[in-house]
Structure formats: C-alpha cells, structure tokens
C-alpha positions in Angstrom: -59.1 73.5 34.1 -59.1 70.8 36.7 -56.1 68.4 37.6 -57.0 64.9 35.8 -57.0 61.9 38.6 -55.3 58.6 38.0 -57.6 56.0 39.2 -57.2 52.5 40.7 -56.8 49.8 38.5 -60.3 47.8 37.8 -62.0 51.3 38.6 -62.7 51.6 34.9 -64.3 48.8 34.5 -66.5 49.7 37.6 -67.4 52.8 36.1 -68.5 51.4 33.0 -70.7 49.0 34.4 -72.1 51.8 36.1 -72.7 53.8 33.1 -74.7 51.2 31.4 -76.9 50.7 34.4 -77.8 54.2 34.5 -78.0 55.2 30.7 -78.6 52.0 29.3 -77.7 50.8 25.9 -74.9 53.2 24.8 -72.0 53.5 22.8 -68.3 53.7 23.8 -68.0 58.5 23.3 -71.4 58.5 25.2 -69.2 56.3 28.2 -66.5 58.1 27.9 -68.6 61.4 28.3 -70.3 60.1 30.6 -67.5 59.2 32.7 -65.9 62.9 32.2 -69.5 64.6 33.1 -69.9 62.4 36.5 -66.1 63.0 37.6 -67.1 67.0 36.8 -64.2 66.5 34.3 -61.6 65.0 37.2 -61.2 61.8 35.0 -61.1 61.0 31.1 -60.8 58.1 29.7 -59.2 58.0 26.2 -59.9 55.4 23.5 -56.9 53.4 24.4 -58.4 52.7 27.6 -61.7 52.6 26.8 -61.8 50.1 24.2 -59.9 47.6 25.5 -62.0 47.2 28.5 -64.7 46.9 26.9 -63.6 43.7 24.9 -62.7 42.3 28.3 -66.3 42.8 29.6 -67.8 41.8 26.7 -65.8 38.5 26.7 -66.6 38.2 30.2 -70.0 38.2 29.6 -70.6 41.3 31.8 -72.1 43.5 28.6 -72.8 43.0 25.1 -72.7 44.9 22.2 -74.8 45.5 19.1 -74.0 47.7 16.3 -76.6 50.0 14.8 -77.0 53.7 13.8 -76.2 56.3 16.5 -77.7 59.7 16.6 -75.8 60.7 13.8 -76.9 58.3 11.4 -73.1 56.5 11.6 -72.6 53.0 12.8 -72.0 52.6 16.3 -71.5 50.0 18.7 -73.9 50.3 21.5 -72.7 48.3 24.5 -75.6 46.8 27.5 -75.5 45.4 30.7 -75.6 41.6 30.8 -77.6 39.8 33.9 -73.7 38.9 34.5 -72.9 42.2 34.8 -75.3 42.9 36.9 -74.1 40.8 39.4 -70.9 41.7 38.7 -71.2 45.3 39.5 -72.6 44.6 42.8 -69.5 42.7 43.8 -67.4 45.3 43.0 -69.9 48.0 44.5 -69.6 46.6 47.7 -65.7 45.6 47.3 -65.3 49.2 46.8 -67.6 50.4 49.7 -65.6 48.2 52.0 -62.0 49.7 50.7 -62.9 53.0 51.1 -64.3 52.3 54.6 -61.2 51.1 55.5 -58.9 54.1 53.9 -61.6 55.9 56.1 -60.5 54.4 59.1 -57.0 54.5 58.3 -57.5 58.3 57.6 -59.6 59.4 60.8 -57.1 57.2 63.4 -55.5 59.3 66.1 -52.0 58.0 67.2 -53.8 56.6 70.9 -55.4 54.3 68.3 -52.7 52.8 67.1 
C-alpha cells in the first residue's frame, strides 16, 4: 500500500474546488473519493477534514450545497461550485503554480548560483 502524504495547509480546500469543477454537483464520499482516486491513493481525506472545510467554503460563498437523494436513494448533500469559487480557484491555481515554480528553482540551483 502506498505511504499517505500530508499536504500543505489550504491544499484541501484547493482540491475540492477542483473536484466540483470537474465532476460537478457532488456529495462530500464522492470528494473524498475523488480526492483518493486523483492522488492514486497518496492522500485521503477523512470526515474530520472534509466536513469542516466544506462549511468554510460554503460560508465563503465559494460552493453551495443542496440536499437531495444520492444514488442510493439516501439523503445527501450535494455541494457545487459558486461563480465565487470559480474565481477563487483560479487565485489559488495560479498561487500554487507560482510556489512550486519557486521550490523548482530552489531544487534545480547549483552552489555557483547561489
């Protein structure tokens, strides 16, 4: 089995905004799956986690969420991008392509560069 990663604080949130602009309207296991499947099962998220940030975005206005019947015929709380969200996720998109540039630079230096 792989070794689970710890990731960078606000990452999660990241992640799920990425989710819902892939998938769409989903609820908080298909995230979390999600999130497992794309990390190839480097990274879960457990509810304790999960949940929680999900309030935050919701009271941020970043998503929404609308209860209604999953796939199972139980109740669910499907969660969806906002137009705030949106925007939000391309902040931290580009914050995060920036950072890792950086680490990059950081990483490929040669002490004559220094």
């Amino acid at each position: 089995m792989a070794d689970k990663m710890d990731v960078q604080r606000g990452t999660v949130s990241l992640m799920i905004l990425r989710t819902l602009e892939v998938m769409g309207p989903i609820h908080g296991f298909g995230i979390q799956k999600r999130i497992e499947d794309v990390s190839r099962g480097k990274h879960s998220i457990n509810y304790g986690t999960l949940y929680p940030v999900l309030l935050k975005l919701e009271q941020e206005g970043f998503i929404r969420g609308e209860w209604r019947p999953s796939e199972n015929k139980r109740r669910a709380k499907f969660y969806a991008l906002t137009r705030a969200g949106r925007a939000e996720l391309a902040r931290e998109t580009k914050r995060w392509h920036e950072t890792t540039e950086v680490i990059g630079w950081f990483l490929a230096a040669r002490r004559s560069e220094a």
